[in-house]
MDTraj code that builds the backbone (N, CA, C; nanometers):
import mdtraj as md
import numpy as np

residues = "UNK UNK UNK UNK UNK UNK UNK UNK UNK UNK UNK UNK UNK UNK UNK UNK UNK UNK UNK UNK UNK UNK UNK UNK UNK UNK UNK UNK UNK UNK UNK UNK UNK UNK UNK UNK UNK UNK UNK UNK UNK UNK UNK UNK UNK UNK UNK UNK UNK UNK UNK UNK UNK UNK UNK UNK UNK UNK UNK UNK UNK UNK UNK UNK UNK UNK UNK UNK UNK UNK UNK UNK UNK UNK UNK UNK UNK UNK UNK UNK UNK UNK UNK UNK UNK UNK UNK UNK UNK UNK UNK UNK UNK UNK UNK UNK UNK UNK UNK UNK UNK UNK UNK UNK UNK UNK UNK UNK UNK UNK UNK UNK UNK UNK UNK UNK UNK UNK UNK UNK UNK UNK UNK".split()
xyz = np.array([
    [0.5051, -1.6417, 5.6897],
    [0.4043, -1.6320, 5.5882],
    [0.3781, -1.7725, 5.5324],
    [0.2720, -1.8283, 5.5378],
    [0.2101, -1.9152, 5.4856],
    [0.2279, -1.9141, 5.3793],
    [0.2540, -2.0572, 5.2775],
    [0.2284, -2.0206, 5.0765],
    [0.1468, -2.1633, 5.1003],
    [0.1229, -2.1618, 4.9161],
    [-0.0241, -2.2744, 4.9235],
    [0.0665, -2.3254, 4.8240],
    [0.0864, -2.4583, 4.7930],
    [0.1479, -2.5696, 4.6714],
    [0.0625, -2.6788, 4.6774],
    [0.1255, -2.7314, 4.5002],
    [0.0634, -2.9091, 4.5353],
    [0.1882, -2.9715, 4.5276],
    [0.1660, -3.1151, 4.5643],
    [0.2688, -3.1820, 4.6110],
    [0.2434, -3.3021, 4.4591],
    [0.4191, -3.3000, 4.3965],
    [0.3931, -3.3023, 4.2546],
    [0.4928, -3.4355, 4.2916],
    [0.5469, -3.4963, 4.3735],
    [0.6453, -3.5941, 4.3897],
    [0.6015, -3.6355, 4.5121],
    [0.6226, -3.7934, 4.5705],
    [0.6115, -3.8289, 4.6868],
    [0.6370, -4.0017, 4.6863],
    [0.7303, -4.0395, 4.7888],
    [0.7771, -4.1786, 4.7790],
    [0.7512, -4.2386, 4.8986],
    [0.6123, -4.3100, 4.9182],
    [0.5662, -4.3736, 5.0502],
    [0.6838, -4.4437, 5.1164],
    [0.7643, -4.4835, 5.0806],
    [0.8586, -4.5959, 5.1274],
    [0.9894, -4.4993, 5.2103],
    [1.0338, -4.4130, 5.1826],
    [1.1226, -4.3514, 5.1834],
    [1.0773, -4.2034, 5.3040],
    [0.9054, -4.1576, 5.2660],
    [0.8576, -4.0742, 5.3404],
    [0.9123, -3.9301, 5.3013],
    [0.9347, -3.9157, 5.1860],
    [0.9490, -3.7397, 5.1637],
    [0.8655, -3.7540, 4.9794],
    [0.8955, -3.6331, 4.9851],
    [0.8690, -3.5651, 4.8438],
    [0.8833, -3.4354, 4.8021],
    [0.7902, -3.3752, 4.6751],
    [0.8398, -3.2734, 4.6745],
    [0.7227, -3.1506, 4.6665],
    [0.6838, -3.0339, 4.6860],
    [0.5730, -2.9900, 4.6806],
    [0.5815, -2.8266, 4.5659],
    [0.5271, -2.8056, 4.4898],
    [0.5551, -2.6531, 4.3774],
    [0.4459, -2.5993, 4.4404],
    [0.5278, -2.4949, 4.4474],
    [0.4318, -2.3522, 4.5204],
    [0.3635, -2.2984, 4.3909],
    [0.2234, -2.2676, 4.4334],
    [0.1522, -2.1781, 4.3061],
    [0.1844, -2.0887, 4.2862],
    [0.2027, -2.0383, 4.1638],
    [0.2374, -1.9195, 4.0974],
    [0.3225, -1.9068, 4.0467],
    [0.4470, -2.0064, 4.1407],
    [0.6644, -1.9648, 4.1281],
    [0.6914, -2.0780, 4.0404],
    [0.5906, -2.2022, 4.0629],
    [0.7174, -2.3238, 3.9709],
    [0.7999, -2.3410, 4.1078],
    [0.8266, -2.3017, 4.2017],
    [0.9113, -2.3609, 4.3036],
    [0.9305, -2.5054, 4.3468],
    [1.0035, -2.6049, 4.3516],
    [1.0080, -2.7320, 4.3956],
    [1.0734, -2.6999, 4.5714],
    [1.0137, -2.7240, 4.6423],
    [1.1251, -2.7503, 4.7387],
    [1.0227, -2.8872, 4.8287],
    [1.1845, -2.9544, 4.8896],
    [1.1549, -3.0525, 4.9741],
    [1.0690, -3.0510, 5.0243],
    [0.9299, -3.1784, 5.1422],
    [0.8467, -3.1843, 5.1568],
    [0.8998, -3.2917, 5.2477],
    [0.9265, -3.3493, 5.3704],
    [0.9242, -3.4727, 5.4824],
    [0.8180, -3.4968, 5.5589],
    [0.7858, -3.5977, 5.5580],
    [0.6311, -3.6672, 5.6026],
    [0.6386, -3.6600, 5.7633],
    [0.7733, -3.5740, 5.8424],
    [0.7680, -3.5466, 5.9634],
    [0.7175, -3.4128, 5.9763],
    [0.6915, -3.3308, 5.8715],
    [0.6384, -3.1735, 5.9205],
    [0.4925, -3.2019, 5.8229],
    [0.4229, -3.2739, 5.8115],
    [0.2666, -3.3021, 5.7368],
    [0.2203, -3.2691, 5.8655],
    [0.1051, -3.2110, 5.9168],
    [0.0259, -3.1823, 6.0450],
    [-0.1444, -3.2469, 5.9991],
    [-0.1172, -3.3654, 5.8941],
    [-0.2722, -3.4173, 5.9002],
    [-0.2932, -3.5360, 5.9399],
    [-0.2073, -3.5584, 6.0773],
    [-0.2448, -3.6880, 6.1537],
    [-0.1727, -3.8155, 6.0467],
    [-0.2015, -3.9169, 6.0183],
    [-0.1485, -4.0743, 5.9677],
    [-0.2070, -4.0231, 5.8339],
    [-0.2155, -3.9204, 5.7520],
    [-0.2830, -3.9363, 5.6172],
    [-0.1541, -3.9045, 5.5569],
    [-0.1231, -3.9831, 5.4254],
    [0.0183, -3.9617, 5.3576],
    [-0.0407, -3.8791, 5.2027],
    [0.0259, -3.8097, 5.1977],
    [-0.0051, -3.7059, 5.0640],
    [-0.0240, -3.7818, 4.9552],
    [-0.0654, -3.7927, 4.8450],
    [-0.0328, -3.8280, 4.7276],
    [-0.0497, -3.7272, 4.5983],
    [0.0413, -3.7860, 4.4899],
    [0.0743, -3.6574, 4.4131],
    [-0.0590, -3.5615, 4.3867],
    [-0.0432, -3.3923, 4.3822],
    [-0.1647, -3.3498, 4.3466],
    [-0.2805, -3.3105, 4.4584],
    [-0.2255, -3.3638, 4.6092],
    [-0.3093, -3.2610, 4.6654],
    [-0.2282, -3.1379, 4.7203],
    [-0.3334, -3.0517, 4.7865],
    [-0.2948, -2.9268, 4.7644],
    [-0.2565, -2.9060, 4.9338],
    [-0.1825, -2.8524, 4.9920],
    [-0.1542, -2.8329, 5.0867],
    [-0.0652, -2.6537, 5.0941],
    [-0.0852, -2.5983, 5.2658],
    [-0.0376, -2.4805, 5.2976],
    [0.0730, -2.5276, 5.3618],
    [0.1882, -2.4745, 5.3548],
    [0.3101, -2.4592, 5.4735],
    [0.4425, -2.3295, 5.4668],
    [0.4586, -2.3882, 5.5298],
    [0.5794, -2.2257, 5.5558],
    [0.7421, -2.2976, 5.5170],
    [0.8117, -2.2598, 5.4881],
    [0.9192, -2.2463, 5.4649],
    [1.0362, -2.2025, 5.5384],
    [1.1185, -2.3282, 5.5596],
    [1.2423, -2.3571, 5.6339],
    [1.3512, -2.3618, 5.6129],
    [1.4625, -2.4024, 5.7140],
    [1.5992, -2.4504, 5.6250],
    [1.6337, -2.5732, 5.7121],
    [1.6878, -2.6322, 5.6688],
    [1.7607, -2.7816, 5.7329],
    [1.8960, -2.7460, 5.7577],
    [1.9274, -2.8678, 5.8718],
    [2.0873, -2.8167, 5.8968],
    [2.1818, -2.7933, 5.8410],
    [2.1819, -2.8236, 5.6938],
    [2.2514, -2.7697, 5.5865],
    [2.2138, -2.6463, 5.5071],
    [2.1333, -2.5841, 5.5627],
    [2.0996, -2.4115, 5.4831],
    [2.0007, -2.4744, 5.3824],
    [1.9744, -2.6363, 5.3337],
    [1.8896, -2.5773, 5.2054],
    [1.7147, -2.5660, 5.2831],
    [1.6146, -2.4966, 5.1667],
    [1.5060, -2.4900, 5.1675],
    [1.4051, -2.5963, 5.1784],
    [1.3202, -2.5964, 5.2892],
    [1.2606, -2.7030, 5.3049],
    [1.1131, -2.6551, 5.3628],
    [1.0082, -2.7731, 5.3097],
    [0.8949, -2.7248, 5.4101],
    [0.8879, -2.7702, 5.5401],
    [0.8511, -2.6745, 5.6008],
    [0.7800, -2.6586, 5.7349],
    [0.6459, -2.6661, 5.7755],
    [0.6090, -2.7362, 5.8931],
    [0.4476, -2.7148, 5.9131],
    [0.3442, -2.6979, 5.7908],
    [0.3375, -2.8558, 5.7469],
    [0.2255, -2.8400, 5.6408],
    [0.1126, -2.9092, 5.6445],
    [-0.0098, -2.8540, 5.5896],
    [-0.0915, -2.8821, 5.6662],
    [-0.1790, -2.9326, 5.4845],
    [-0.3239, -3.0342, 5.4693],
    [-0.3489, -3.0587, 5.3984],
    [-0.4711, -2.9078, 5.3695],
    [-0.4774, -2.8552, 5.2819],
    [-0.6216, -2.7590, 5.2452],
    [-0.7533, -2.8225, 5.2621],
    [-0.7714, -2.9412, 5.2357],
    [-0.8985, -3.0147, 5.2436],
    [-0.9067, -3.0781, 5.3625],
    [-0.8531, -3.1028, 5.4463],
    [-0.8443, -3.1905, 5.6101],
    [-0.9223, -3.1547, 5.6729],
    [-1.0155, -3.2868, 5.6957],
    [-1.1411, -3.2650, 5.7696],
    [-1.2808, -3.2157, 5.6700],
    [-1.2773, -3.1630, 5.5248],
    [-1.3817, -3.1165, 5.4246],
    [-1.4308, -3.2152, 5.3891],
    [-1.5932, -3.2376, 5.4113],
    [-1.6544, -3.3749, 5.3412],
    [-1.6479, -3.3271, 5.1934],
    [-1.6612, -3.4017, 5.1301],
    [-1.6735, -3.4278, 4.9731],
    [-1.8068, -3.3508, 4.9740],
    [-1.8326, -3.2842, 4.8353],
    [-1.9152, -3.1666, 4.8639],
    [-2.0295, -3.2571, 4.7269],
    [-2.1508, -3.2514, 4.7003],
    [-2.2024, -3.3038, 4.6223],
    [-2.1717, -3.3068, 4.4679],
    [-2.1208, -3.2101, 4.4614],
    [-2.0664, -3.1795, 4.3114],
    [-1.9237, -3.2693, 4.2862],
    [-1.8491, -3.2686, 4.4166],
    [-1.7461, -3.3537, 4.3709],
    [-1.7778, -3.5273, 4.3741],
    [-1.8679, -3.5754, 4.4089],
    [-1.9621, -3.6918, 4.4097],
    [-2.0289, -3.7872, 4.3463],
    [-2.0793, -3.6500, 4.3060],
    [-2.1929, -3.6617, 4.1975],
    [-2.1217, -3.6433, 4.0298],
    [-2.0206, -3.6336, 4.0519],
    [-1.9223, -3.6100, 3.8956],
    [-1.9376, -3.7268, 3.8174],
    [-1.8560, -3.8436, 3.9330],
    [-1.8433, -3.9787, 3.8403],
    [-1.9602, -4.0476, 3.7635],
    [-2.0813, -4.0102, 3.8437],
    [-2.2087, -4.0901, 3.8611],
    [-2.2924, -4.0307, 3.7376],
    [-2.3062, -3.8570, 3.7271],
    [-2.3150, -3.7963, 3.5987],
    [-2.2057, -3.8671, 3.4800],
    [-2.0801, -3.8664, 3.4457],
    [-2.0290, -3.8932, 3.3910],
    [-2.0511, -4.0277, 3.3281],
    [-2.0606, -4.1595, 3.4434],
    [-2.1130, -4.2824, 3.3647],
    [-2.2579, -4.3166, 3.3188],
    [-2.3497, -4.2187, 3.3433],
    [-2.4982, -4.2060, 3.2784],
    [-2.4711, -4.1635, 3.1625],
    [-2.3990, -4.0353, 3.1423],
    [-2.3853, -3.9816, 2.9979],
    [-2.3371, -4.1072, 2.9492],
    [-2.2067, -4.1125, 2.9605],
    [-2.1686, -4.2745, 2.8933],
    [-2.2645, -4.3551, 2.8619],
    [-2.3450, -4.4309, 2.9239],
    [-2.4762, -4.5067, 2.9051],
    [-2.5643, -4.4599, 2.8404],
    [-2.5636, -4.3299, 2.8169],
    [-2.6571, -4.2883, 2.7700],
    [-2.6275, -4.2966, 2.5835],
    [-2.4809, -4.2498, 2.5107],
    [-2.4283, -4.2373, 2.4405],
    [-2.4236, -4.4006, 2.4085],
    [-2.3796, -4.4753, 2.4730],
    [-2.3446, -4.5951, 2.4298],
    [-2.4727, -4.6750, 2.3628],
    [-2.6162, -4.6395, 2.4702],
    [-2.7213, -4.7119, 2.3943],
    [-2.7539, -4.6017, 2.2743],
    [-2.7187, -4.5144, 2.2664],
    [-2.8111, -4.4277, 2.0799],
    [-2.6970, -4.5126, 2.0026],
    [-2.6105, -4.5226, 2.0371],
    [-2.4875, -4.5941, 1.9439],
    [-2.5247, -4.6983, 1.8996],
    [-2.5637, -4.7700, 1.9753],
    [-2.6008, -4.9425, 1.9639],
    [-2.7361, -4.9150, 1.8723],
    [-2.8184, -4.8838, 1.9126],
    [-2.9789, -4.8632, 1.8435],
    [-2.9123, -4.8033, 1.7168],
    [-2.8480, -4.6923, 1.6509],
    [-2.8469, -4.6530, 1.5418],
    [-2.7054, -4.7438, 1.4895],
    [-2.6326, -4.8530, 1.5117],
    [-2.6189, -4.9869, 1.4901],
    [-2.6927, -5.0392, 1.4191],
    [-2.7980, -5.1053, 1.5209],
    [-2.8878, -5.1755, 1.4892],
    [-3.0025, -5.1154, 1.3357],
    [-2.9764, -4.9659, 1.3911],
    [-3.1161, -4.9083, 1.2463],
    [-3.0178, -4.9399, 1.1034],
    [-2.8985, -4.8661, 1.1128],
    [-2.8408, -4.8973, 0.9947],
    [-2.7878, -5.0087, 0.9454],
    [-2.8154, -5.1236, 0.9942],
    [-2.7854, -5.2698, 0.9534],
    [-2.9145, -5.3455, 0.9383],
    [-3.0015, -5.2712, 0.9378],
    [-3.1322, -5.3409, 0.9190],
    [-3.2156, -5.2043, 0.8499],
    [-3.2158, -5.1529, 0.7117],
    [-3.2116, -5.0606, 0.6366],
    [-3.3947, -5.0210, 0.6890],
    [-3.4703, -5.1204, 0.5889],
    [-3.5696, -5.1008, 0.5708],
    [-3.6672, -5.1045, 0.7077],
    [-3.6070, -5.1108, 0.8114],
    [-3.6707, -5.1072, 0.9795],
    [-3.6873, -4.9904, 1.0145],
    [-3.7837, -4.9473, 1.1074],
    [-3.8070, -4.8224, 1.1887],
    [-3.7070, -4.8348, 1.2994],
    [-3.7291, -4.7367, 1.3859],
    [-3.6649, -4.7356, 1.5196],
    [-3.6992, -4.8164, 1.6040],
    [-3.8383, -4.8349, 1.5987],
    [-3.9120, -4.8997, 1.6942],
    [-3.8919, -5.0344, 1.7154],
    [-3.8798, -5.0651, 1.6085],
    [-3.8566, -5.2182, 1.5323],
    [-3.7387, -5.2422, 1.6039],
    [-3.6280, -5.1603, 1.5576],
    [-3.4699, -5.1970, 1.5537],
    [-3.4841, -5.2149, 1.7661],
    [-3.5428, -5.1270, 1.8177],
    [-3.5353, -5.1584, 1.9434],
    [-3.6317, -5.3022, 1.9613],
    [-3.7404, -5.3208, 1.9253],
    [-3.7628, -5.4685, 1.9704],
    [-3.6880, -5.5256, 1.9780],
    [-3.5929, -5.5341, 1.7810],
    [-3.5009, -5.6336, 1.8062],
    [-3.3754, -5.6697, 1.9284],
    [-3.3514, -5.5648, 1.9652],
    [-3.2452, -5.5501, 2.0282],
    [-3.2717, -5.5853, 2.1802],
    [-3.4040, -5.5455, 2.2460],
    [-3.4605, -5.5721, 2.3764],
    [-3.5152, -5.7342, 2.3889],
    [-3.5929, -5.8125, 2.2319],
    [-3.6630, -5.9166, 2.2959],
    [-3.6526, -6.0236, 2.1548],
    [-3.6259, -5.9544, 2.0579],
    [-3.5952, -6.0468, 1.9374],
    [-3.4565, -6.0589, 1.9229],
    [-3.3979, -6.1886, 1.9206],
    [-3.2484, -6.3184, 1.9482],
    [-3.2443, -6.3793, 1.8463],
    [-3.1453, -6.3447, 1.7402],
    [-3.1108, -6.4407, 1.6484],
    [-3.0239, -6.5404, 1.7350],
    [-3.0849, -6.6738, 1.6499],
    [-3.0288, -6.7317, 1.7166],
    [-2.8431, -6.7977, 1.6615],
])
top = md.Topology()
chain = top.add_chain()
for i, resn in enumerate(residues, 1):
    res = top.add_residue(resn, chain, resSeq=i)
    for name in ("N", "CA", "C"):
        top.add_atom(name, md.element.get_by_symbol(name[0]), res)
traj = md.Trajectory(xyz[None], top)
């Protein structure tokens, strides 16, 4: 039986880690010799399927694991996140600046306060 975890530990140098099964809280071992996604090395937080083993000492270990996303292009929504995200930013940052500018210059319109800010330079 297949289970699905993310992999919450992992030490490039050393080549293991550790992966928690959803649902249990389970930790068990994870070795970068049973990963089945070609030269790609896990890092903490992705999500991967595998089955469950034992090592020559009886303890619990994964087996045959494979990444959930391997081979999935990036889908537009996951893409398009950052790019939404730093417009809003930009977007927030200039009303900030302009209502700056209005309330430090009392008796100005909006309109004004944006000239100043686009083409009028104290010097």
């Amino acid at each position: 039986m297949r289970l699905q975890g993310r992999v919450t530990e992992w030490n490039n140098e050393r080549g293991f880690g550790f992966v928690t099964q959803n649902g249990t809280g389970a930790r068990t071992f994870l070795h970068a010799s049973e990963l089945n996604g070609g030269s790609r090395c896990p890092t903490v937080g992705n999500l991967i399927t595998y089955e469950l083993g034992k090592d020559e000492k009886g303890r619990m270990q994964v087996r045959q694991a494979q990444f959930v996303d391997a081979g999935r292009p990036a889908t537009a929504r996951e893409t398009g996140a950052l790019g939404s995200a730093v417009v809003g930013l930009l977007v927030v940052l200039l009303v900030g600046y302009v209502s700056y500018v209005r309330f430090s210059n009392p008796n100005s319109t909006v309109s004004a306060s944006i000239y100043k800010i686009v083409s009028a330079r104290d010097a």
